[in-house]
C-alpha positions as CSV (number, residue, x, y, z in Angstrom):
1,X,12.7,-34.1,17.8
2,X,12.8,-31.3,20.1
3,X,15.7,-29.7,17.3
4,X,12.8,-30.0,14.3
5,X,9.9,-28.7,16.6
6,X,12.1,-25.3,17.2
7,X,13.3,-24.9,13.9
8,X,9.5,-24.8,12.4
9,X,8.5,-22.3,15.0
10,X,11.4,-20.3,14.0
11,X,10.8,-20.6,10.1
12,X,6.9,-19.9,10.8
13,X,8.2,-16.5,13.0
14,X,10.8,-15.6,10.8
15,X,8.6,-16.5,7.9
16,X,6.0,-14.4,8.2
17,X,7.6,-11.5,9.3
18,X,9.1,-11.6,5.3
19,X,5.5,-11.5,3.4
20,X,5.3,-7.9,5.1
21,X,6.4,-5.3,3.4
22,X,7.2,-1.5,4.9
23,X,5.6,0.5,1.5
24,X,2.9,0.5,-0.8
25,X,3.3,2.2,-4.8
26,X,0.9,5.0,-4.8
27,X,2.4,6.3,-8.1
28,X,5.2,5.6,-11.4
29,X,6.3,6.9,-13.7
30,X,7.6,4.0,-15.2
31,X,4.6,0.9,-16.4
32,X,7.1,-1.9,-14.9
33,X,6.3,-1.1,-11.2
34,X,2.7,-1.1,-11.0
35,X,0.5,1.0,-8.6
36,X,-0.4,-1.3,-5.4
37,X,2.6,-2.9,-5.4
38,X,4.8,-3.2,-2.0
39,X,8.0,-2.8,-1.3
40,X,10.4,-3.6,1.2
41,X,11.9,-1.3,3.0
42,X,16.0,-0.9,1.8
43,X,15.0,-3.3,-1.5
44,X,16.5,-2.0,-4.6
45,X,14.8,-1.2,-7.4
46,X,15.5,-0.5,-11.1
47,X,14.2,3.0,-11.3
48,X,16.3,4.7,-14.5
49,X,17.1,8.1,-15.0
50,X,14.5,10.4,-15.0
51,X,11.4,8.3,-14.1
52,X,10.1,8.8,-10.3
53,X,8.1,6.3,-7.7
54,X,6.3,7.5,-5.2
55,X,5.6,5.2,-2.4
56,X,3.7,5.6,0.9
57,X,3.7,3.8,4.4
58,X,0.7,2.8,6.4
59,X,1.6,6.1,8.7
60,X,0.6,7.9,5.2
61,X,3.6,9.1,4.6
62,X,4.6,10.0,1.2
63,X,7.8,9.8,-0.1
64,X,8.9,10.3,-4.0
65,X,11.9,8.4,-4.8
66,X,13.5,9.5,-8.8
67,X,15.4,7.3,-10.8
68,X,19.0,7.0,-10.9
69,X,21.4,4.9,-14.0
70,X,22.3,1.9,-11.0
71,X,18.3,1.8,-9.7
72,X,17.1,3.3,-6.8
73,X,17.0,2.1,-2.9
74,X,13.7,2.3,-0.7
75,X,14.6,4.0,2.5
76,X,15.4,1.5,4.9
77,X,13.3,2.8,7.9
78,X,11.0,-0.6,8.4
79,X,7.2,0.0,9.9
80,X,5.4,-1.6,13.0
81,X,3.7,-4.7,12.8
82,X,0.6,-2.9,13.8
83,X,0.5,-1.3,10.5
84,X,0.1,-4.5,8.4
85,X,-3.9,-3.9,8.7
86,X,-3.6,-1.0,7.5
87,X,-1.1,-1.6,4.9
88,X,-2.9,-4.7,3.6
89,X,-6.1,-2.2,3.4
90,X,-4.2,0.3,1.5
91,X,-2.7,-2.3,-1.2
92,X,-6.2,-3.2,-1.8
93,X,-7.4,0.4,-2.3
94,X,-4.5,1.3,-4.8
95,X,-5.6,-2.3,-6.8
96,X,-7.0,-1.8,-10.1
97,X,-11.0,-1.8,-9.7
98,X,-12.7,-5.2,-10.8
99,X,-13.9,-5.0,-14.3
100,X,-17.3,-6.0,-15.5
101,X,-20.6,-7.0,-13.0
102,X,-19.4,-7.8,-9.4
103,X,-22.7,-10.8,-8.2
104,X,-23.6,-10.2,-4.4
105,X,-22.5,-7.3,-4.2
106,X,-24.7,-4.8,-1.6
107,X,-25.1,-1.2,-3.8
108,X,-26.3,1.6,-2.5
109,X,-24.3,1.9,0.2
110,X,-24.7,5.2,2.1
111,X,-21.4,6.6,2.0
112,X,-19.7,9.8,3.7
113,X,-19.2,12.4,0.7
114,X,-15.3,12.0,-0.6
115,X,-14.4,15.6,0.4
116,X,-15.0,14.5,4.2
117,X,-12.4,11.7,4.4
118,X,-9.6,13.8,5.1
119,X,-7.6,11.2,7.6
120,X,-6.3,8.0,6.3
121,X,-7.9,6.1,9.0
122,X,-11.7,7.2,7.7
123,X,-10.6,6.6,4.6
124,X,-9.4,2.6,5.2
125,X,-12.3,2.4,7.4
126,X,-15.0,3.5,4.4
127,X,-13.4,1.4,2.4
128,X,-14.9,-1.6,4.2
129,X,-18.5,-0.4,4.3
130,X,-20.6,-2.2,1.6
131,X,-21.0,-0.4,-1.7
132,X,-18.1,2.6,-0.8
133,X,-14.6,1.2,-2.0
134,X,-15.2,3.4,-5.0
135,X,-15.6,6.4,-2.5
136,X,-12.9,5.3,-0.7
137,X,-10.4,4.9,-3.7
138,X,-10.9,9.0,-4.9
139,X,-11.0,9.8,-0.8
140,X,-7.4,8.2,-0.7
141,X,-6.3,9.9,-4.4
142,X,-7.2,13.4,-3.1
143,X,-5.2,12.4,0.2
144,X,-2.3,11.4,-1.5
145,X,-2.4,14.4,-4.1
146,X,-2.6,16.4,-0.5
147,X,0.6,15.1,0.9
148,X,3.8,16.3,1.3
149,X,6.2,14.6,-1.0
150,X,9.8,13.7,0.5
């Protein structure tokens, strides 16, 4: 009994340390790997010749990754746990807008103007104010456009 109560807590620590992932897709060049998507840190993925991926961490880090005939390898460097907030915050960012009417929704939102949100941090935390994800989403496209690429 003891054996079984052990192994759950392990496979519940072990377990969710897997669903986090170290980067997020900011940009591709290729449609299969979408924008928002994350990626483990030393996963390997099937980048060919010629297309590039740029992915980011939650530090804001930018790094541009370009595509080789075997695939390419994230760098293996793996983030703090502290940054899963922040990671999870900038995987919802780089997500597609909703199409159509959004019901409930508060509008009119007073938002900081995009050109202020120079720090990743303002940005994520503008995102959750009512009515500025839109705001939010171009603050973290000129941030990103800003970066330097490794």
């Amino acid at each position: 009994m003891r054996g079984t109560v052990l192994g759950v807590l392990a496979a519940l620590a072990f377990g969710g340390s897997a669903l986090a992932a170290d980067f997020v897709v900011v940009a591709s060049s290729d449609p299969a790997i979408k924008k928002g998507a994350a990626l483990d840190a030393g996963a390997k993925v099937a980048l060919a010749p010629g297309a590039t991926l740029t992915i980011m961490r939650p530090s804001g880090q930018i790094t541009t990754l370009r595509g080789a005939p075997g695939g390419v390898t994230v760098p293996a460097m793996r983030v703090a746990a502290a940054d899963s907030a922040k990671f999870e915050g900038l995987k919802a960012l780089l997500q597609p807008p909703p199409e159509g009417r959004t019901f409930g929704a508060r509008r009119g939102g007073i938002c900081p103007p995009v050109e202020t949100l120079t720090q990743l941090e303002d940005i994520l935390r503008v995102a959750d104010q009512a009515g500025c994800k839109t705001v939010a989403r171009q603050a973290l496209d000129a941030y990103i456009a800003k970066q330097p690429q490794q």
